[in-house]
C-alpha positions in Angstrom: 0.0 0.0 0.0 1.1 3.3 -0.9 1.2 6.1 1.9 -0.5 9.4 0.4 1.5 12.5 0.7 -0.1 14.0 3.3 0.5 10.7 5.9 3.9 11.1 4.9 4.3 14.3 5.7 2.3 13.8 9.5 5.0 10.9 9.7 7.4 13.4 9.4 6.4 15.7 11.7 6.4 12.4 14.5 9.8 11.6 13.3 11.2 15.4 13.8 9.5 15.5 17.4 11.1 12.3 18.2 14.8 13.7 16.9 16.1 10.6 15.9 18.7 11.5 13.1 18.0 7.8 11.6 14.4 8.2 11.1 14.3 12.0 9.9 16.6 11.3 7.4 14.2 8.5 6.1 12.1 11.2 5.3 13.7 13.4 3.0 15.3 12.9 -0.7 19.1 13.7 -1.0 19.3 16.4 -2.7 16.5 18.0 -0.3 16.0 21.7 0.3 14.9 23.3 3.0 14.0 27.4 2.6 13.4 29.7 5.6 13.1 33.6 5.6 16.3 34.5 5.7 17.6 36.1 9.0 14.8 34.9 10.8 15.6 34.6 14.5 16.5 30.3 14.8 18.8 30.3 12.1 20.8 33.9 14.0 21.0 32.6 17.3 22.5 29.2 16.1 24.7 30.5 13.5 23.0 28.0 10.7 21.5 29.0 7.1 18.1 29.6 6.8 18.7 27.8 3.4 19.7 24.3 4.2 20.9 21.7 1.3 20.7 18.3 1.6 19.3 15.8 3.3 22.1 15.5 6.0 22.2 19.0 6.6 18.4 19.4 7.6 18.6 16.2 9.5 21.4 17.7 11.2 19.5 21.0 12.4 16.3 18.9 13.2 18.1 16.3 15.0 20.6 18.3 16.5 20.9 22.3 16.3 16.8 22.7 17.2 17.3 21.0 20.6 20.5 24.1 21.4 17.7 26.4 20.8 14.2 25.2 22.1 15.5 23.4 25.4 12.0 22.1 26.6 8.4 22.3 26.5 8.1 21.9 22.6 4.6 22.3 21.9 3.3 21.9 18.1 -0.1 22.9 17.8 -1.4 21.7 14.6 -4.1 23.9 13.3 -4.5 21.6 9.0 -2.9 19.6 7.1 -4.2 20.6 3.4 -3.0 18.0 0.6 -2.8 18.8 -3.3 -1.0 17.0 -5.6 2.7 16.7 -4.4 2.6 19.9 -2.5 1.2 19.7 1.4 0.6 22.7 3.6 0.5 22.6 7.3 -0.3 25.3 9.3 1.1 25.3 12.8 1.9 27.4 16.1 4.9 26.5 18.3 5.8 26.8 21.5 8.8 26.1 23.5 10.8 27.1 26.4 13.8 28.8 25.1 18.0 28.6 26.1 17.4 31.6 27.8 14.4 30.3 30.2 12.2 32.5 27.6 8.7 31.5 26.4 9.3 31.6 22.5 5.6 31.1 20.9 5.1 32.3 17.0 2.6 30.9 13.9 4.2 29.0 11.0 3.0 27.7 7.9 5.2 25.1 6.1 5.0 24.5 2.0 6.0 20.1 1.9 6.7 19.3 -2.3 7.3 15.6 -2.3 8.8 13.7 -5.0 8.7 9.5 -5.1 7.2 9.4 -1.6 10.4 11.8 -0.3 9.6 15.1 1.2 12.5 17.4 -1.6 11.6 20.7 -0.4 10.3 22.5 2.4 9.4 26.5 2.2 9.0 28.3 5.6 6.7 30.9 6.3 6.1 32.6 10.2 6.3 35.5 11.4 10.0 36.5 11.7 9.2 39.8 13.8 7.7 38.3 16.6 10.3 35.1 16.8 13.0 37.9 17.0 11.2 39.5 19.7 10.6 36.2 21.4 14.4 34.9 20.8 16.2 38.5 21.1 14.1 40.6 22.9 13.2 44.2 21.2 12.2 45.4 18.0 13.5 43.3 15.1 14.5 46.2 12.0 15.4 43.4 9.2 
């Protein structure tokens, strides 16, 4: 039987809360891309591109760099999961206790294109202001 894309994609998000390198990677074709605003506030505090390459690379910061950032009480609160095609959007608020002992909270909405049952590119969208203020304190001027 042959998952559709949108199960894949829910799989995915189990696999990325679990931060197992093994199974994220599972998840993703090689040559996988992974597009964020740029400058947004994750990718400034841990010194990694808001434009990952590869599969290994955004297993890496899944697996690995997230956890330096967002230290405890992850919270995903999943508001849809829309399938068309090969493209799934899920729309999404975190929360999570930040390195810092801040509350970090901010609305996302992720743009999954899969390709042979791979996830091969994932477009970021939140709100960069407010996970600046949350991360950085202040007024983010980007």
């Amino acid at each position: 039987m042959t998952l559709d894309n949108k199960t894949i994609v829910q799989g995915a998000w189990r696999a990325f809360a679990g931060r197992d390198a093994g199974q994220i990677a599972a998840f993703f074709t090689g040559d996988a891309e992974w597009l964020a605003p740029a400058g947004n506030a994750t990718a400034v505090a841990l010194d990694v591109p808001s434009h990952m390459v590869g599969r290994d690379a955004i297993t890496r910061f899944i697996a690995e760099d997230f956890g330096r950032l967002f230290v405890g009480d992850v919270v995903v609160e999943f508001h849809g999961f829309y399938a068309e095609g090969d493209r799934v959007v899920v729309e999404e608020t975190m929360s999570a206790t930040l390195a810092n002992g801040k509350l970090y909270r901010n609305d996302y909405c992720f743009v999954f294109e899969l390709r042979g049952g791979l996830i091969h590119r994932v477009r970021e969208y939140m709100d960069t202001a407010r996970g600046h203020r949350d991360v950085f304190g202040g007024v983010f001027v980007g």
